[in-house]
C-alpha positions in Angstrom: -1.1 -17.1 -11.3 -2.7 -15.8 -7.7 -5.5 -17.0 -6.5 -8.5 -14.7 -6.1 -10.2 -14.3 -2.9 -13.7 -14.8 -2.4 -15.9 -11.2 -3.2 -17.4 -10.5 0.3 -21.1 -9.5 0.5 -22.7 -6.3 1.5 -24.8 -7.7 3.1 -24.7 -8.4 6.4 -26.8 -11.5 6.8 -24.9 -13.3 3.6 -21.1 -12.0 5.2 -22.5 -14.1 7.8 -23.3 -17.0 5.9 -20.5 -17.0 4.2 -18.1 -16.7 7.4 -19.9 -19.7 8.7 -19.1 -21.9 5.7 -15.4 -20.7 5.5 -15.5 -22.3 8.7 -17.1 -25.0 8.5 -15.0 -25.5 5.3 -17.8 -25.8 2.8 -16.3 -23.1 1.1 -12.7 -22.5 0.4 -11.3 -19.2 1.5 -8.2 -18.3 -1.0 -5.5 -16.0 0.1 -4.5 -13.7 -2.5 -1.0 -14.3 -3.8 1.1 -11.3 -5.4 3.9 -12.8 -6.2 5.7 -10.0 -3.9 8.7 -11.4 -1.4 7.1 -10.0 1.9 10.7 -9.7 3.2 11.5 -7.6 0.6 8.3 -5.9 0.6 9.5 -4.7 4.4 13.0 -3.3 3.4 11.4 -1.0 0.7 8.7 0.4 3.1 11.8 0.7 5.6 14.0 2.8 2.3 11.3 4.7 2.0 10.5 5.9 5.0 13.8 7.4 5.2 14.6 8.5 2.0 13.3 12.2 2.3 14.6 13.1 5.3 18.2 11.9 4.5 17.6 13.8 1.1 16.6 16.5 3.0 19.0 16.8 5.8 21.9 16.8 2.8 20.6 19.8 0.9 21.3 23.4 2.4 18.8 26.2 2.9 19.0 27.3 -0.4 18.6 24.4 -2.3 15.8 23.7 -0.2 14.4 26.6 -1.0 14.6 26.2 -5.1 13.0 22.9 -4.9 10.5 24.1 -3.0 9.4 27.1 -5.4 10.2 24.8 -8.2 7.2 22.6 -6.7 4.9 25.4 -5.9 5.0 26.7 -10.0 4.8 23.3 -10.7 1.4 22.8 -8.3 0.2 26.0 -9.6 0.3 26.0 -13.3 -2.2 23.6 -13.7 
């Protein structure tokens, strides 16, 4: 189950307040837990950062070209 952090307030005076008692550890600041490996987390932003231009740089002109009017009748028909 992950922990919930504390909701922060608007306002500035009471963000204040509560930053002091995180501080001072009358209040206990929770750091949210996702479950997520953050390891793993990094090798699927670093996947995905490359994954269109390696797709890209494979395809020729033409099919290129398809998908791209494909998309644009795609955006349009809406």
């Amino acid at each position: 189950m992950a922990t919930r952090r504390i909701k922060r307030p608007r306002d500035p005076v009471e963000l204040g307040k509560l930053i002091g008692d995180i501080l001072t550890g009358q209040v206990e600041d929770k750091t949210p837990d996702d479950g997520k490996n953050p390891t793993a987390v990094a090798l699927g932003k670093l996947g995905g950062a490359k994954g269109g231009k390696a797709r890209a740089s494979s395809l020729s002109p033409e099919q290129r070209r398809a998908i791209a009017e494909k998309a644009a009748k795609a955006r349009w028909a809406k």
